[in-house]
N, C-alpha and C positions, 0 to 999 in steps of 0.2 A: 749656518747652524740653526737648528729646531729645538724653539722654544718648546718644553715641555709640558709645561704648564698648560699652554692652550690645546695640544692635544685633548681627542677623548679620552675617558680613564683609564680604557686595559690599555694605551700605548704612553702612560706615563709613567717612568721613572720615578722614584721615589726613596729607594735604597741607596748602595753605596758600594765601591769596591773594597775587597778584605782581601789578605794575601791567607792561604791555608797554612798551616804551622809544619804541614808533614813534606810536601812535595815544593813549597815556594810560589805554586801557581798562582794567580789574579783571580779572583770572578768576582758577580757580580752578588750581592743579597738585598733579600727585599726588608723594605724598613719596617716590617713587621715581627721580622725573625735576624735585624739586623743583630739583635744582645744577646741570642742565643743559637746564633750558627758562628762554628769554628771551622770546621773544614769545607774542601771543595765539592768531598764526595763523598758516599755511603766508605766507598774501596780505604779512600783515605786514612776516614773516622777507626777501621776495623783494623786496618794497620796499626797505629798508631796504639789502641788500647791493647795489641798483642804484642806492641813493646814494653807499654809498661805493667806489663801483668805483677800480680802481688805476688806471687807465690817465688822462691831463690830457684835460679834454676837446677842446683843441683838436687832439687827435690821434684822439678817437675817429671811427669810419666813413670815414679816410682811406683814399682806393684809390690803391694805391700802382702807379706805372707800371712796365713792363718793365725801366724803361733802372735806375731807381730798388733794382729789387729784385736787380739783377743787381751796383749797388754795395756793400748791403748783404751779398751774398752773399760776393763780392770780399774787404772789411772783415774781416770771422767766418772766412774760410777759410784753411787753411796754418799759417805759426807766429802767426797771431792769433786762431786757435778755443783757447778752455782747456781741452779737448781733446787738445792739441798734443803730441806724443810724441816730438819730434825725426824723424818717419819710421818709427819701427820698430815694428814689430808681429810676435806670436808666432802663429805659422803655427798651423793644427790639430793636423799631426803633430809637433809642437814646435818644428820650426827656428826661426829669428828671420828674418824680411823686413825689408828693407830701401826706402824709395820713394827715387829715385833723379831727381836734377834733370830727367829729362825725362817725370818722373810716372808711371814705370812701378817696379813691384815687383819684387825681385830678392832671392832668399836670401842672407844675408848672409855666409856660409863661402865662397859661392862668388865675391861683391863685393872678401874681401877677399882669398885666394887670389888673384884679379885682376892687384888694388892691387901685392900682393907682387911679381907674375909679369910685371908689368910689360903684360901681353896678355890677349885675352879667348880664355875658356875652350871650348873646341868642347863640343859638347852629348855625345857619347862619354866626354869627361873623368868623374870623381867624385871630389867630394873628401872624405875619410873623417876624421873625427875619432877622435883615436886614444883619448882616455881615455872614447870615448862618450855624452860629455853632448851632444846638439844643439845646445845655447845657449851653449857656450861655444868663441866662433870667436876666441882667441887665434890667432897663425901658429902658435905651438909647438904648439900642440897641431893641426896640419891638416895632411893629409898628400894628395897627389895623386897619381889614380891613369888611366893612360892609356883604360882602357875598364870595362866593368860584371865584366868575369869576371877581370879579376884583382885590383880592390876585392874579389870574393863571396869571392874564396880567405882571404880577413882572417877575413871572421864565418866561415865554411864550410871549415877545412882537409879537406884529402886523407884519409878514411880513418875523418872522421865520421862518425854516422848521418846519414842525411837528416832536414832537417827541423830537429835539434839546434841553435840558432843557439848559436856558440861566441864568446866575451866576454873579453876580458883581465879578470881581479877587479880589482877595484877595491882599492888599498891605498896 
């Protein structure tokens, strides 16, 4: 019998024999992938997980009809996706949107501005948040302004550089 150990490297042994769990066969694994090989063969492995597929078989290769996938869609959609965020989502440039009963999107400083105002806002309006945070559309902190040039006079008074965007500090 040959000692293995004295061999050179690539004719040393080092692993061990496993039985595969699908077919019963012997082979041989290296001690490197001894903790994580289970089967003989690729054929075996791919058996084996297309027996225990998750899915009950009487629902496998169901084709599911239009009318069918338009209820399941119905089901998943709105306040029954877990998903669901009550409507709001945060805009790119930070604002907060708001989705609105008749499934259109609407920033929310200007929804609730609105709300307050009792009337909808002309598109010339801006409403300027005075402590600067985008996301937060308290009334107290929103203030309305009749057109774009005299909102700019807020950031941009008289007398600035150009360009200098001017901030209340924050305190």
């Amino acid at each position: 019998m040959t000692d293995w150990r004295k061999l050179p490297r690539p004719y040393r042994k080092t692993g061990g024999n496993k039985t595969c769990p699908k077919c019963g066969k012997s082979f041989y694994c290296q001690k490197k992938s001894f903790s994580k090989r289970k089967y003989c063969s690729h054929k075996c492995y791919w058996r084996d997980r297309k027996d225990r597929q998750m899915l009950p078989p009487s629902r496998k290769g169901t084709i599911l009809t239009g009318e069918h996938k338009i209820k399941i869609s119905e089901a998943n959609s709105g306040i029954n996706n877990y998903r669901w965020n009550s409507g709001r989502g945060k805009h790119s440039s930070g604002y907060i949107s708001v989705l609105l009963p008749d499934k259109t999107r609407m920033l929310e400083h200007r929804f609730v501005m609105e709300q307050f105002l009792g009337r909808k806002l002309t598109d010339e309006e801006k409403v300027h948040h005075i402590n600067g945070m985008r996301d937060d559309n308290r009334i107290e902190n929103l203030k309305l302004y009749p057109n774009n040039s005299t909102h700019s006079k807020i950031h941009w008074p008289k007398g600035s550089k150009f360009g200098v965007h001017m901030r209340k500090a924050k305190g």
